[in-house]
C-alpha positions as CSV (number, residue, x, y, z in Angstrom):
1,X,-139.6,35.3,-29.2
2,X,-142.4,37.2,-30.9
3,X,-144.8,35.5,-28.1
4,X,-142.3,37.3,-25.7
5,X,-142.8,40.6,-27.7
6,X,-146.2,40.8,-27.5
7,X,-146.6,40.1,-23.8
8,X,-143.7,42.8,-23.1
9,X,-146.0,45.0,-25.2
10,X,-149.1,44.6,-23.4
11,X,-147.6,45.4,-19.9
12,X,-148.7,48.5,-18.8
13,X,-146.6,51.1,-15.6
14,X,-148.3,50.0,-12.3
15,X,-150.2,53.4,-11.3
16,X,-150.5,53.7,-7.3
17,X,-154.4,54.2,-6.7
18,X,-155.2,58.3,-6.1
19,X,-157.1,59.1,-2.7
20,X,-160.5,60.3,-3.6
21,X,-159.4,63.4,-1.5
22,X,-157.0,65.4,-1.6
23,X,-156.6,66.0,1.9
24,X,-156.7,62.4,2.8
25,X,-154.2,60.9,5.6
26,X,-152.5,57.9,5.2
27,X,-153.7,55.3,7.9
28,X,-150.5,55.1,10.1
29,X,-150.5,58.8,10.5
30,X,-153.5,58.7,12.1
31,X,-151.9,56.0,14.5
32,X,-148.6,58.5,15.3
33,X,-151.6,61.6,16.0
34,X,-153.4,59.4,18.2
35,X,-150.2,58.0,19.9
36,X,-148.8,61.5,19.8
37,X,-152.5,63.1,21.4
38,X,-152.1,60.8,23.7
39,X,-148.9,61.5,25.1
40,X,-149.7,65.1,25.5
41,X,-152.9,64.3,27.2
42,X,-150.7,62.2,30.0
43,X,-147.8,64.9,30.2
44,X,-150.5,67.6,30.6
45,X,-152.2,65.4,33.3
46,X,-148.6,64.6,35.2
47,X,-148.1,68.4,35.0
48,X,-151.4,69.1,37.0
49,X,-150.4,66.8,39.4
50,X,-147.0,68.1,40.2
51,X,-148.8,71.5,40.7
52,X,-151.1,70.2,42.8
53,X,-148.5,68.4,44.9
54,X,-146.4,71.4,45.2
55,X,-149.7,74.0,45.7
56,X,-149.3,73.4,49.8
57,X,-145.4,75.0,49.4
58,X,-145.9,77.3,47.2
59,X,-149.2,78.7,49.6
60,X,-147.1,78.5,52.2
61,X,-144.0,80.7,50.5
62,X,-147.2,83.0,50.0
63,X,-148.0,83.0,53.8
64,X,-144.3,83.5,55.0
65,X,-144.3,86.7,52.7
66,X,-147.2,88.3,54.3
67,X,-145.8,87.2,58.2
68,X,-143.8,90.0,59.3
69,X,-140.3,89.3,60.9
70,X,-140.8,88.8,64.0
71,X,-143.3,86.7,64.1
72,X,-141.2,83.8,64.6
73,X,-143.6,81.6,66.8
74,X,-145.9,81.3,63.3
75,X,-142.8,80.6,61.0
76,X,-141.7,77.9,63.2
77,X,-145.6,76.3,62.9
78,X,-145.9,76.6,59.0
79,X,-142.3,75.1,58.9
80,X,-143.6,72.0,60.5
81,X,-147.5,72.6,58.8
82,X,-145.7,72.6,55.7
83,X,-144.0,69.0,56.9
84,X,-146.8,67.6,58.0
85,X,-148.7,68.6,54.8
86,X,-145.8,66.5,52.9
87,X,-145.1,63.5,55.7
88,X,-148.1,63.3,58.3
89,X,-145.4,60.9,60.6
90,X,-142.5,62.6,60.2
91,X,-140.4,62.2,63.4
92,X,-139.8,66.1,63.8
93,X,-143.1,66.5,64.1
94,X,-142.7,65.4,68.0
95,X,-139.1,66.8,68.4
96,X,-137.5,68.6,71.4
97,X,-136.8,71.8,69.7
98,X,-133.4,70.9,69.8
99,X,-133.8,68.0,67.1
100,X,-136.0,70.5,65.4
101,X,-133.4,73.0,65.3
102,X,-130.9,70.6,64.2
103,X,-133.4,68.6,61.5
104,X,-133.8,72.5,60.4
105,X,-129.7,73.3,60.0
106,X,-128.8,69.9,58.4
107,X,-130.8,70.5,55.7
108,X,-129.5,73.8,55.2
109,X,-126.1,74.0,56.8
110,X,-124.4,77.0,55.0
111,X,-127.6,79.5,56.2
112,X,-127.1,80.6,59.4
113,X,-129.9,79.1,62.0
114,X,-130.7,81.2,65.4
115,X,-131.1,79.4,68.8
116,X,-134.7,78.4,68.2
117,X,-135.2,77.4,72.2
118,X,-134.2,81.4,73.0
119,X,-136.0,82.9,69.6
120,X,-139.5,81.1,70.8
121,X,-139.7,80.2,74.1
122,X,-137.9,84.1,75.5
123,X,-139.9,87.3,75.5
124,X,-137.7,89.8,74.4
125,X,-136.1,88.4,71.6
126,X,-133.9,90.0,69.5
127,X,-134.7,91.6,66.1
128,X,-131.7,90.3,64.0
129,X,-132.2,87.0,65.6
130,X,-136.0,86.9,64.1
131,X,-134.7,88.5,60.6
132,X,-132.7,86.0,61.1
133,X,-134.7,83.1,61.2
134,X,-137.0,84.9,58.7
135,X,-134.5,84.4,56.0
136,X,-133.8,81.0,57.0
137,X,-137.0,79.9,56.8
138,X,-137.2,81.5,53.0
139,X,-134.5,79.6,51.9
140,X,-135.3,76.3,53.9
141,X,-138.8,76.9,51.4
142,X,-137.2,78.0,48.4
143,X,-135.2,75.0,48.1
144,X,-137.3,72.1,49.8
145,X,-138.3,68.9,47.7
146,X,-141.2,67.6,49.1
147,X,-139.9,64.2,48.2
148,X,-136.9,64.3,49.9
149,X,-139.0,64.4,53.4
150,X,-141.0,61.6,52.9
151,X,-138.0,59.6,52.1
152,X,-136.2,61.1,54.9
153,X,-138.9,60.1,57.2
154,X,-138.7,56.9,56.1
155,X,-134.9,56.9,57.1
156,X,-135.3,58.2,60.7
157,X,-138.7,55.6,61.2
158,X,-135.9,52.8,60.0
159,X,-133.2,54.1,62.5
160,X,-135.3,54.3,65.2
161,X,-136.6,50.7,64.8
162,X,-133.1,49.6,65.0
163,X,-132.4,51.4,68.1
164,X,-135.6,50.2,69.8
């Protein structure tokens, strides 16, 4: 028992080593920064891509600003400009302007949508009629998802393979 006395005497606390500076980081934080750096890095990088990707809309919610009203002939091109920035093959790209006109009013069908066919193809038209189609054509911009056209396009391509 006095062998077992002794030894008991001679331990000593365990003392956890001191960094050699104050300010030093344990190893596994430097892991969660890196992890953590890395992160940002790729959510910074998706970011500038979604700007990118959206730039063509929001240049062309730029242009339609500076059109005036009746200038209905160029909103009806940067409508389909801005269509075939986002889905070169899109279908409406060839469309009677009666599919066009009705491509346009599905995808908005609480704004009202003037006759299209009188609006472009008639020499006097009428004011309210090209206001009209002015405000349409803001909204139709406003809420537009880029990615909802491709995958649109990829519906009408499928439905008109099935019909051929």
């Amino acid at each position: 028992m006095a062998a077992e006395q002794q030894l008991l005497e001679q331990l000593v606390d365990i003392a956890e080593p001191t960094y050699q500076l104050s300010w030093q980081i344990p190893p596994g934080v430097y892991i969660l920064l890196a992890v953590t750096a890395a992160a940002l890095v790729y959510g910074g990088w998706l970011l500038y891509r979604r700007k990118q990707y959206l730039a063509a809309k929001h240049q062309a919610i730029a242009l339609l600003r500076q059109m005036p009203a009746d200038a209905a002939n160029q909103i009806n091109q940067l409508l389909k400009r801005v269509i075939k920035h986002y889905a070169p093959a899109h279908p409406m790209l060839t469309a009677s302007t009666l599919q066009w006109q009705q491509f346009l009013q599905q995808q908005l069908p609480d704004a009202p949508l003037p006759s299209l066919e009188a609006l472009l193809y008639q020499a006097p038209s009428d004011p309210e009629q090209n206001e009209q189609f002015y405000q349409f054509a803001q909204r139709w911009l406003a809420q537009l998802r880029p990615a909802m056209l491709s995958s649109r396009q990829q519906q009408l391509l499928t439905q008109e393979a099935a019909n051929v």
